[in-house]
Structure formats: structure tokens, C-alpha cells
N, C-alpha and C positions, 0 to 999 in steps of 0.2 A: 479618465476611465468612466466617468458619471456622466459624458457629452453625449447627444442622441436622441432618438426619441421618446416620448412620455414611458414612463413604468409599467410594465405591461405585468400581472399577476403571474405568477410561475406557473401555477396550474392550467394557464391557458398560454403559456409559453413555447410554439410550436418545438422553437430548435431546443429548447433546456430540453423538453419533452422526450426531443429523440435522442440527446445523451443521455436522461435517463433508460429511455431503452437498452440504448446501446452497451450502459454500463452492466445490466442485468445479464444482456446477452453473451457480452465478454465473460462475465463472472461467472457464470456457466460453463460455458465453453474450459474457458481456463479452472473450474475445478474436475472437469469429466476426463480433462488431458491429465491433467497433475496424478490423479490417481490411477488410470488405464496405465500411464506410462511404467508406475512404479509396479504395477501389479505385473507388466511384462518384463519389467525384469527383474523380478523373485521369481514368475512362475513359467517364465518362457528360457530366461536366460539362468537361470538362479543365481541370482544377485546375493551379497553378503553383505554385510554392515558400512564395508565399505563402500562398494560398489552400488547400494541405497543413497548412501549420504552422498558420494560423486556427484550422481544423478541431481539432486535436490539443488547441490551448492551452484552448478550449472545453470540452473532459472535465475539464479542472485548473480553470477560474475558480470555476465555480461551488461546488467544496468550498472554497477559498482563502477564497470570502466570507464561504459561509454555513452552514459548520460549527457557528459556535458557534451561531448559531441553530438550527439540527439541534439542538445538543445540549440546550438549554432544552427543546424538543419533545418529544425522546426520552427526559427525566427525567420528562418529565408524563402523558406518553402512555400510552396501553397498547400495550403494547413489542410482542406478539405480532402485534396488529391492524394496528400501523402497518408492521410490517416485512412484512410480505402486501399491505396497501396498495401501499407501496410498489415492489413485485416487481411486480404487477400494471399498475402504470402505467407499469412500465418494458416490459412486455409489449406496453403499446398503442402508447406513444413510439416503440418500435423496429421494431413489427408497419406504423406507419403507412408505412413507408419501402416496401416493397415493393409496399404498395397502390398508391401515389403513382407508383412506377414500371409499373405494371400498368396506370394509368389516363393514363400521360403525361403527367402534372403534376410532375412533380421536378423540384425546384429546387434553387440554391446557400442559398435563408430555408430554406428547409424540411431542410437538411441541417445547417443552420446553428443552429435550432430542436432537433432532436432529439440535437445533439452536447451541448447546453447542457442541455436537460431530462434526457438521459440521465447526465452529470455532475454534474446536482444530485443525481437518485435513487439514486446509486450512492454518492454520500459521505455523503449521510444515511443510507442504509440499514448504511454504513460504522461511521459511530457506532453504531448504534441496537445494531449487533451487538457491537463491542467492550463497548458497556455489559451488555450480556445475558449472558455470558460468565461475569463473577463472581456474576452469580445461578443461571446453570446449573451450576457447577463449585465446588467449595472452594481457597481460597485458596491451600491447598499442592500445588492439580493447575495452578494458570493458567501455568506454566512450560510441562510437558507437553503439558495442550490449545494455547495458541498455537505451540507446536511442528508439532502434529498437524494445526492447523487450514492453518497456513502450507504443510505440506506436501500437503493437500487442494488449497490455491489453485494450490499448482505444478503439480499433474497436470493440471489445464484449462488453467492458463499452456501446458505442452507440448503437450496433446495438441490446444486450443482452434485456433494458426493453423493446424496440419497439415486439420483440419477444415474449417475457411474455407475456403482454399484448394482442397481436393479439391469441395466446392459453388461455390465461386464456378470454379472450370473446368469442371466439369460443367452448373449451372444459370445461371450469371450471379450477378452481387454483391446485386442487389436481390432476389431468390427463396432467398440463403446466409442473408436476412437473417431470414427464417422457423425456422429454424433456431435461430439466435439468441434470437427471440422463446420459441421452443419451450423452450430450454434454462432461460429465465427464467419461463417458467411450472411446470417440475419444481420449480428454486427457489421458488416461492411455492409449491407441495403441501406440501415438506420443511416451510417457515417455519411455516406454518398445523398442524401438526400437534408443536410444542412444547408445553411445559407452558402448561395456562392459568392459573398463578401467575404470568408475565412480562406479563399482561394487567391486574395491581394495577401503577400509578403507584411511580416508586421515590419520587416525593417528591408529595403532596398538597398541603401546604400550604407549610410551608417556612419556613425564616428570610426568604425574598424577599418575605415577605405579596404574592405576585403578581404583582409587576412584574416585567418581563421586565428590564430595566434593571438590577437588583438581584440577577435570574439570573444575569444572564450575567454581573455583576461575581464574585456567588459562584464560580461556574467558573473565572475569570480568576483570584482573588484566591489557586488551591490549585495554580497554574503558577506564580503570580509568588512564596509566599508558601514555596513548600519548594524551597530549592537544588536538590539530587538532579535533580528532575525537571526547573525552570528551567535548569541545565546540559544537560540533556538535549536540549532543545526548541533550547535557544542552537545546542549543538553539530549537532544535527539538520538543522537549514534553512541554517544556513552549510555543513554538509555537501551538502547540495541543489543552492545555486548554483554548487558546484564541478562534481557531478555533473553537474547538467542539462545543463550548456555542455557536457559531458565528452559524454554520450550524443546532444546538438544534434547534437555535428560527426563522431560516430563512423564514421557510415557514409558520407558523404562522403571523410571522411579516409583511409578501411581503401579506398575504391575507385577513389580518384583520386592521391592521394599515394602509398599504397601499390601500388596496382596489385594487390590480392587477387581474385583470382579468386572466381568467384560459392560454389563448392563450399569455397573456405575462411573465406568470411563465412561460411557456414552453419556450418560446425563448429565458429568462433567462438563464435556464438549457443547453439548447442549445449551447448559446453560451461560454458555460465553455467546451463543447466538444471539442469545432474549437478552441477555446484557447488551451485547450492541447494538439491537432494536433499539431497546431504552437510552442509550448513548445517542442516538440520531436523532429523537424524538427531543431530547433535555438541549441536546448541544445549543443550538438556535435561542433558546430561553432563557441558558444558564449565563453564555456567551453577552448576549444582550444586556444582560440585569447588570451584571458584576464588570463588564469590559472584558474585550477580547484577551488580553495579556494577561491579566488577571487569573481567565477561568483556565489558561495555557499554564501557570505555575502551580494551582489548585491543584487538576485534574493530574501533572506529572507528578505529581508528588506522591495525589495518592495509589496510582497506581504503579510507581515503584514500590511501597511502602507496601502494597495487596501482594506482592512477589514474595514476603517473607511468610506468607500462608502455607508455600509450598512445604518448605520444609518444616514449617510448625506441626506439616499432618501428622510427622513424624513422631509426635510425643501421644498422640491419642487423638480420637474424631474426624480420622483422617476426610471420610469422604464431606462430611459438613464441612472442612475445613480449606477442601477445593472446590465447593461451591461457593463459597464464600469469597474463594479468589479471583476465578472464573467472573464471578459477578462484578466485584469491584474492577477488576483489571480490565474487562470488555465494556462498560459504561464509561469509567475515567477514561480508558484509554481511546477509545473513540470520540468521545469530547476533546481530549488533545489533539489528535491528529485531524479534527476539522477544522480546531482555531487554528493550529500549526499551519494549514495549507493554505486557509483564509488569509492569517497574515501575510506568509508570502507571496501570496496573489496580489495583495493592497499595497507591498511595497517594492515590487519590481517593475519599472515602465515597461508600459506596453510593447516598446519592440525588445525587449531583455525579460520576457517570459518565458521563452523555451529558455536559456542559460539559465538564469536563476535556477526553474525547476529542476533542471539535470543535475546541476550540483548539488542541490539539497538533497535531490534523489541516490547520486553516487555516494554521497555520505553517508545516508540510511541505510540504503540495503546492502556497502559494503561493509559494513559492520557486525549485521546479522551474521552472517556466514562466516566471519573472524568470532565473535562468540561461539556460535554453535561449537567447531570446531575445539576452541578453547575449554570450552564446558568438558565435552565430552573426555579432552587427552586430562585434564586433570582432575575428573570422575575416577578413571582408571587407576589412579594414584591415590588419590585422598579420599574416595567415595562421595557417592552424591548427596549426601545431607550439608559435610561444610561447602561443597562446589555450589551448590543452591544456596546457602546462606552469605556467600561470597560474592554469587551473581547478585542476589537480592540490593544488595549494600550499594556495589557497585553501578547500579540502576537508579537509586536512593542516592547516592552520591552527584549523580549526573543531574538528575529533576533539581538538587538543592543549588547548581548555580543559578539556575532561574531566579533565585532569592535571593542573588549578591545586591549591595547597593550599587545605584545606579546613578549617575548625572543627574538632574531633571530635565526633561525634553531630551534626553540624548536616545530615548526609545522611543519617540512619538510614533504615532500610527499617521497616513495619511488620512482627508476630512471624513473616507468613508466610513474608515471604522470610528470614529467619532461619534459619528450620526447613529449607530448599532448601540453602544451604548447609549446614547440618547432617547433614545427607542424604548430603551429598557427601563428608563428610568422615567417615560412617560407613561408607562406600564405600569408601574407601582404609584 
């Protein structure tokens, strides 16, 4: 992964450069969609509880299923073509929605349609980019770049529903949705204009002689087959179902239990922004100093442990005491999820990058949506104070396998991440 030419500085990194674009432009895009969508249907369709939450779990099924198949695709593919491909269908997917409203044919299929299609294209093109990453970068930057790239996605994170929002009260949710469209076609210039080296297949032929069968066991066999990363993926998704419940009943909970005021949910919100700035900025330094696996058990720990804030608002100080969560949960939790991806970028070979990433991705985000779901029917029952102090635990639970004993060397990292710590410790 480290073979090639001399170290080129990131900042003058042509092609990192334009995945950072691209990531910006995506993250946009896909929060101006996420929100037009839901606003059409409460205010176009009137949507109910259910029929909200449908909508939602539908961006999550479709990577849950079909990641790992993504990822066989995206080892065989020519990585360039399909990720242009693939922007551009999400152009039309998303462009058809305002049509449909222009023509007064919008429906709850047709919303239901484009929430699932645009959830597939957005977790394959998910993989496709995670595996292109260690062909555009050297081994001893993928620290830095997912650093850089994560902090790309959080500028559209922030600045994507302020956007929405000021279109959808200006023009209406269905007309924001062009917008959107728009934002995913700058994404396809950026994609299209990578190196055409990401256009050679990482794997031709392969030990799979072909079958897809045998792909996808390959991919499977380098999750199940190095602890490091199997811990990872273990602790990952039981992190999720804690989460998801957590995030299901949040804002129910912050507005009906709590009685927070609309101007303190936002600053709430807010402050999970500037947390995750700060999470981009520390990762790379914190990573480096202590070692990658290291700041991976640190960081999950404490931010299953910031999940039990939630329900603590519950005895008094409530809103001090989801800033507080906000903050910890969006710096820990973004430190984890850049060492997390670092690692399995360092420990899956080069033509077993899309697989790896699909699976790891199918674990994660099918989990979310089996949480949420979980949260919410057992809200209904027991109320959200033990359902939140149950997800909490149960999150705290997952991070603490990270901290079983271990073999020695039976988690090694490969030399790059070696050298990352090394770094760090030339540092001090």
C-alpha cells in the first residue's frame, strides 16, 4: 500500500483534494434530500409516526443488505466510472421527485422508491470511495486524509440543513429538492475528474476464479479472520443498537420529558457540530501519540459512557447536561470512527477493499435501524428514562469488548500504522 511515488503533502494533493470536494458536495446534497424528503411527506402526504420512521429506515436497509455485494462490484469495477455512474443516478433518483411534484403525481411508492434507491447509491458509492482512498493516498497519510475527509462531510453536515431549510421556506420541499439534485451533480464533475489509474479493477482475476460466492467469502473471511478488526465490527454494531434507540427517542424525550425549548434543542444540535470539528482536528494527534487501537478503545468507551447524560437530564440541569453529551459523544465518537476506518483500510489488501468495507458497513448501519426500532417499541412500554438507560449500558457494554485480553501480536496492525505511532512519539 506504501509502493509509488515520493509523499506528496495532502494540501497539494490534487485527487485527495477533489474527494475532499466531493465529500462536501455529497454531504450536502444528501442533507438538503434527507430533510425536503421528510417535509414532503408530513406536509404534502401527511406522514404519521410511522410513515416518518419507514421513510428514514429506508436510507439504512438498503446498505444493511447490500454492501457486501457493493463491495465484490467495487473490487471488479472500474472504480472511477462507477462512482460517476453512480452520482449521476442519484441525480435522476432525486431530480424525479420534484418532477412528480410539478406534474401532481407524488406519491407515498414514489417516495418510498426514491428513499430506497437513494440508499442504495449512497452506501455503494460509500464503499466504492472508502476503497479508492488507499489507492489515492499512502498508507502513512489514510490517518490524516480520513481525518480531512470526515471533516469535508461535516461542513455539508452543518451547513447542508441550514440550506434546506432556507429552500424549502422559500420555494417549497419539492423545488429544495433540485438543489439537492444540483449538489450531486457538482459531486459527479469532482468524481469524474480523478486519476484514470482508479479506472484499472483492483482485482481481475483473483483467487475467487469468479464467483461471486467465493468473493464475498473472501471479504468475509479478512473480518472474521483478524481479531483487531472482528472486535472492531463486534464492538461497532452493539455500539449502534445502543445508539440508535439513544438517537430514536432523543428528541421526543428533550421535548416532552424535558420540556426544552425549541432554541435549546438547536444548541443542543449545535453543539454536536463543534464537537465533531474538534473530533477531526484531535483525531490525527490523539491517534498518533497513544496508537491507533489504543485511541479506538479510549474514544469507544467514552462515548458510550456520554450516552448515560441522556437520561441523567432527567434528575435536573437538563440542558447543561446534553451539552455535555453532545460534546463528548461528537469528539469521542468521531475520533473512533476515523481510527475505525483507518484500521480497516491498513488491514484489508488492496483487491479486498471494497468487501471488507461492505461488510463492515452492513454491520453498522444494519444495526442502527434494529436499535431505533427497538428503542422506540420498548419506550412505549417502559418509558424513555429506563429505555435510554438500557441503550446507554448496552453501548458501554459493546465499547468494553474492545478491552478483553488479547494474544500478543494477534492484533498487529500492518508497518503503516506502526509508523503513525511512531510519529507520535517522535512528537513528544
Amino acid at each position: 500500500m506504501d509502493s509509488g511515488p515520493p509523499v506528496r503533502p495532502l494540501r497539494r494533493h490534487r485527487a485527495f483534494l477533489l474527494l475532499c470536494g466531493e465529500q462536501a458536495a455529497s454531504s450536502v446534497g444528501r442533507q438538503v434530500t434527507t430533510l425536503a424528503l421528510a417535509l414532503l411527506a408530513v406536509d404534502r402526504l401527511n406522514a404519521g409516526p410511522f410513515g416518518a420512521a419507514a421513510l428514514m429506515a429506508l436510507n439504512y436497509l438498503p446498505g444493511a443488505v447490500l454492501s457486501p455485494f457493493a463491495g465484490v462490484l467495487v473490487d471488479r469495477a472500474r472504480l472511477r466510472s462507477l462512482a460517476v455512474l453512480l452520482t449521476v443516478l442519484q441525480v435522476l433518483v432525486v431530480g424525479s421527485v420534484p418532477l412528480a411534484g410539478a406534474m401532481d403525481r407524488l406519491s407515498w411508492l414514489h417516495l418510498y422508491v426514491v428513499a430506497t434507491a437513494s440508499g442504495a447509491l449512497t452506501s455503494t458509492l460509500t464503499v466504492a470511495l472508502q476503497a479508492a482512498l488507499p489507492r489515492v493516498v499512502r498508507g502513512k497519510q489514510l490517518l490524516t486524509a480520513n481525518s480531512a475527509l470526515t471533516g469535508a462531510r461535516t461542513a455539508g453536515q452543518i451547513g447542508g440543513p441550514a440550506l434546506g431549510g432556507v429552500l424549502v421556506g422559500f420555494a417549497g420541499a419539492a423545488p429544495a429538492l433540485l438543489a439537492g439534485s444540483v449538489a450531486y451533480g457538482v459531486e459527479a464533475v469532482l468524481l469524474l475528474c480523478l486519476p484514470a489509474s482508479l479506472n484499472t479493477p483492483a482485482e481481475r482475476k483473483g483467487p475467487s476464479g469468479g464467483s461471486r460466492a467465493a468473493a464475498l467469502r473472501e471479504g468475509f473471511e479478512v473480518v472474521r479472520a483478524h481479531r483487531l478488526l472482528r472486535r472492531q465490527v463486534l464492538a461497532g454494531a452493539g455500539f449502534n443498537v445502543g445508539s440508535g434507540a439513544a438517537d430514536a427517542l432523543f428528541v421526543v424525550y428533550a421535548t416532552r420529558d424535558l420540556a426544552l425549548p425549541a432554541w435549546q434543542l438547536g444548541t443542543v444540535y449545535a453543539t454536536f457540530s463543534v464537537a465533531t470539528v474538534l473530533g477531526v482536528l484531535l483525531a490525527g494527534r490523539f491517534a498518533a501519540t497513544i496508537g491507533l487501537f489504543r485511541a479506538t478503545q479510549i474514544c469507544a468507551l467514552l462515548a458510550a459512557a456520554a450516552i448515560f447524560l441522556i437520561p441523567a437530564a432527567s434528575l435536573g440541569f437538563a440542558f447543561p447536561a446534553l451539552i455535555a453529551y453532545q460534546l463528548c459523544f461528537g469528539l469521542t465518537g468521531t475520533v473512533w470512527a476515523i481510527s475505525m476506518t483507518t484500521t480497516q483500510q491498513l488491514i484489508a489488501p488492496p483487491h479486498l477493499q471494497g468487501r471488507v468495507a461492505g461488510f463492515v458497513q452492513a454491520a453498522l448501519m444494519g444495526t442502527v435501524p434494529a436499535g431505533a426500532l427497538a428503542g422506540g417499541a420498548l419506550a412505549s412500554w417502559a418509558g424513555n428514562v429506563p429505555v435510554l438507560t438500557g441503550a446507554a449500558a448496552t453501548a458501554l457494554l459493546a465499547a468494553g469488548g474492545l478491552w478483553l485480553p488479547q494474544r500478543a501480536g494477534a492484533d498487529a496492525l500492518p508497518p503503516a500504522a506502526e509508523v503513525l505511532s511512531e510519529r507520535g512519539r517522535e512528537r513528544r
